[in-house]
N, C-alpha and C positions, 0 to 999 in steps of 0.2 A: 260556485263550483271551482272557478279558477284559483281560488284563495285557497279552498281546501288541497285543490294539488299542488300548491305552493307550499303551504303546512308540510304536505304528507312528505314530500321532495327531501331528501337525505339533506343534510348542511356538512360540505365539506370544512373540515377543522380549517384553518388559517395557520399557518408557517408551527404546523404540527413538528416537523423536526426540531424547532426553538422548546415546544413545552416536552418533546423526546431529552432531548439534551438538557436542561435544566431539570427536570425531573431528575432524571442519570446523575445529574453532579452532584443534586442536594443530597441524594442517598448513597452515590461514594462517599464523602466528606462524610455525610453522620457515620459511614459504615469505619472511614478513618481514625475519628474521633471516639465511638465505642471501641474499636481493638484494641488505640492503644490504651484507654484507661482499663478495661478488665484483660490484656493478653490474651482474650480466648484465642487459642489455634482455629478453632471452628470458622471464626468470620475471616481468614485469610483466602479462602476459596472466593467468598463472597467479593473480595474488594480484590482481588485478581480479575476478578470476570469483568464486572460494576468497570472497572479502571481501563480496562482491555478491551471491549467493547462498546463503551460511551461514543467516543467520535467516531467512530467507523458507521454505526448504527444510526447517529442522526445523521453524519451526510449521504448514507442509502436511502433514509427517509424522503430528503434535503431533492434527492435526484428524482426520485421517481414519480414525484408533482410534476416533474419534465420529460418526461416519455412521451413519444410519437404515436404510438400505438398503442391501442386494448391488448392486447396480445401481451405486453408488460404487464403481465398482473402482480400482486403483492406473492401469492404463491409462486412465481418463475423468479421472482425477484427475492426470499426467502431463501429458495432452490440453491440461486448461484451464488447467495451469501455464504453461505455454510457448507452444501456439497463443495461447492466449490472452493471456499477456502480452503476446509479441510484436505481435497484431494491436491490440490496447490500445494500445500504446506507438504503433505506426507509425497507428491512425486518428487518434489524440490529437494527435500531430506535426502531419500536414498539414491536419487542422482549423484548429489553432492555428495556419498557419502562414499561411493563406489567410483567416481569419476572424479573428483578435486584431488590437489595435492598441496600442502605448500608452494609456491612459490608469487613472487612478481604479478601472475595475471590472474594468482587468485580468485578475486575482488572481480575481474571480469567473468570469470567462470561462472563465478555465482551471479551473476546477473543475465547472463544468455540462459543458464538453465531455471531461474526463478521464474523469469518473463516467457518463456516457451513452456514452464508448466500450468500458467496462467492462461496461456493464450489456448493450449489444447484444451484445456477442461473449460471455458467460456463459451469454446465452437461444440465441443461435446453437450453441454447444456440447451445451447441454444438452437441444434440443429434444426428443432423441429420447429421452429418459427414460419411459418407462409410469408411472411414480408421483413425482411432485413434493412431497417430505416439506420441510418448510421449515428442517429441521434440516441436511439436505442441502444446500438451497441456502443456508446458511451458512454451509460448508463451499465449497462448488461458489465461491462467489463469494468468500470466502476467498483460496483456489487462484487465483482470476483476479487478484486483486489483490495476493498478495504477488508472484505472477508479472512482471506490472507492477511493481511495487518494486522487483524484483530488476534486471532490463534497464535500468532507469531508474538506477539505485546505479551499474549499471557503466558508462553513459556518464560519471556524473558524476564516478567516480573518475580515469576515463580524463582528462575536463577536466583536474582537479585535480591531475592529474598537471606540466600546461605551466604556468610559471609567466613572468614578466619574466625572473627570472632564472636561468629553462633550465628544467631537470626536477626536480623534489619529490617524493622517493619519501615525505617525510615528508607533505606535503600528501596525498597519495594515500591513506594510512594512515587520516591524521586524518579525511580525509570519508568510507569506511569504516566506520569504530568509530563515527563520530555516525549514521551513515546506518543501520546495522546494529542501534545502540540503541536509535531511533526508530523502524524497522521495523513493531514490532508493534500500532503508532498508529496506523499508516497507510492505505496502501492497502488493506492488507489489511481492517483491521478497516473500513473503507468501504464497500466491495464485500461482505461478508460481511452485513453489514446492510440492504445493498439484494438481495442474495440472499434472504436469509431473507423477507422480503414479499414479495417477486416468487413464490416458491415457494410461501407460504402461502394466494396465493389463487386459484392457480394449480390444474386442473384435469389431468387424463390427454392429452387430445391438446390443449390450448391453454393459451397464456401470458396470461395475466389482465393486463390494462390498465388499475388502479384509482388511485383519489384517493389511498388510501392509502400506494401507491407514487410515485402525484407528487410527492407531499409528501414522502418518506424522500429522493428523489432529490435535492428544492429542498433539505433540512436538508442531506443529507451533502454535499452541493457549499458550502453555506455551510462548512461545519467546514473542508472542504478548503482551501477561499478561504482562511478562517483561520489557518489551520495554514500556509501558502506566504504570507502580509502578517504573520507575526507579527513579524519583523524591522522591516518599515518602523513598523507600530504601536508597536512600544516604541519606535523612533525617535522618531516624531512625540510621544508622552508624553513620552519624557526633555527632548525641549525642551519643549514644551510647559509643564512643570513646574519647570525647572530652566534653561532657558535665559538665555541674559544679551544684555541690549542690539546689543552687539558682534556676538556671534554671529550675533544677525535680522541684521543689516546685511552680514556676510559671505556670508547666506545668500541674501539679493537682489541682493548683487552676479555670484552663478555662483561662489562659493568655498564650501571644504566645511570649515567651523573645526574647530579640535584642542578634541575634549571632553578636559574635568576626571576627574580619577580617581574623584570623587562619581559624573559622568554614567555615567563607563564602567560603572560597577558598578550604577547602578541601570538602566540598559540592559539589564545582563543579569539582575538579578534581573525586571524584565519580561517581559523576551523569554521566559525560562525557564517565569514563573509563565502565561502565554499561553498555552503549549506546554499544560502539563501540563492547564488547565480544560480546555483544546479536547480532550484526551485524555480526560479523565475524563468529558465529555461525549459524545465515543463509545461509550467502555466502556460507560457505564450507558445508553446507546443500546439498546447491543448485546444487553444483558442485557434489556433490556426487550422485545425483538425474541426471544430466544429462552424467553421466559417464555410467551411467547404466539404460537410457532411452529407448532401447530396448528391456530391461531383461523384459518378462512379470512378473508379481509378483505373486505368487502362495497363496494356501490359501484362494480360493473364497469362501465366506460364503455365498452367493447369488447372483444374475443378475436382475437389472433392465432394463426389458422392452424396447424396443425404436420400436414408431409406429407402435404400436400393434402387437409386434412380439411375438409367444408363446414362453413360458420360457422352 
């Protein structure tokens, strides 16, 4: 009898997000490898998505072997992949599109309002949770954020597809495999970090309103800011440091000068080395956020509400 409910006993897969993601790649690449030998337009949709979705998709997987509680189902986890991206992406857009302007702090704009449209639809999702483990909501927020990655990847492939001179199925490719490499810097790990303090001080029917979360909010929108100026910043360094006369002078007249094979290279060993602090300054973020995921945070300056519960 014991053997037989040993048998009947479900077997969880083993490091299921590896056969997710490997699966996912071996059918981007064929789906790479059929377009460009026949051109069809048809399979460009395909290897938008396939390409745009891969890594986001297996480290939601990746996470949710790591949830605290039942309560994390695959359907709530679903949920804040998609609702959530999507509403993430579409409140992000017309913020920014009715509130930005040109200038200098740009780049920060768009990171306090990407990371605040993140963070509302996560507590929106999540309200009706009974137990807010903070472990969960680094997970929970997670999900909302590579979800956002994901829809965000495939506009941009979609761009990168239209070039001056027609269509670039290599262009498409190329901002994919960078987009897909960076992935797990990003959004997600963002979101996942404002998750996790949102949840940790967060109570059974309300969403906690602390310093401690103002503050992860102002840090992670800086990182973000970061991480989207790190190009113009190693710009402004490479001249800055390596510039020549001629060049200022081209570059107050409205002309954009041919960098040196010096500049180019130490352009991108900045841009690169930018990349990766601003990463590494997440991670140990994040890590520091899940060391101390059950510390509730003190300091509530308010509680919001959750289905109609008096304050």
């Amino acid at each position: 009898m014991d053997h037989d409910t040993r048998a009947a006993a479900p077997v969880r897969p083993r490091r299921l997000w590896l056969r997710v993601f490997l699966t996912g790649l071996v059918l981007w690449l064929l789906t790479v490898v059929v377009t460009m030998l026949t051109e069809n337009p048809n399979l460009i949709p395909t290897l938008v998505l396939l390409g745009s979705f891969l890594v986001p998709v297996s480290f939601v997987v990746w996470a949710f072997g790591r949830r605290h509680s039942g309560e994390v189902t695959a359907e709530l986890l679903f949920t804040t992949f998609v609702t959530g991206g999507v509403l993430g992406v579409l409140a992000a857009s017309l913020l920014e599109t009715y509130l930005l302007h040109p200038s200098p702090l740009l780049f920060l704009g768009v990171g306090l309002i990407e990371e605040a449209a993140k963070l509302v639809v996560l507590a929106f999702l999540s309200r009706h949770l009974q137990h807010k483990y903070a472990r969960d909501g680094l997970i929970l927020g997670a999900s909302v954020g590579f979800g956002f990655a994901a829809f965000e990847s495939a506009g941009y492939a979609f761009t990168a597809l239209f070039t001056e001179q027609g269509l670039s199925l290599m262009q498409l490719v190329q901002t994919e495999l960078l987009r897909g490499l960076l992935a797990p810097v990003g959004h997600g790990l963002w979101t996942a970090i404002l998750g996790g303090v949102l949840f940790s001080a967060s109570g059974r029917r309300h969403f906690a309103f602390t310093g401690r979360l103002v503050v992860t909010y102002l840090g992670v929108s800086v990182l973000h800011a970061l991480w989207d100026s790190m190009h113009s910043i190693a710009l402004l360094l490479t001249l800055v440091l390596t510039g020549t006369p001629y060049q200022f002078q081209l570059l107050e007249r409205g002309y954009e000068p041919e960098p040196t094979a010096a500049q180019a290279n130490l352009f991108t060993v900045l841009s690169w080395s930018g990349l990766i602090l601003v990463a590494l300054a997440g991670i140990a973020w994040l890590l520091a956020v899940r060391r101390t995921a059950d510390q509730e945070a003190r300091m509530v300056l308010w509680r919001m509400p959750i289905g109609g519960a008096r304050v």
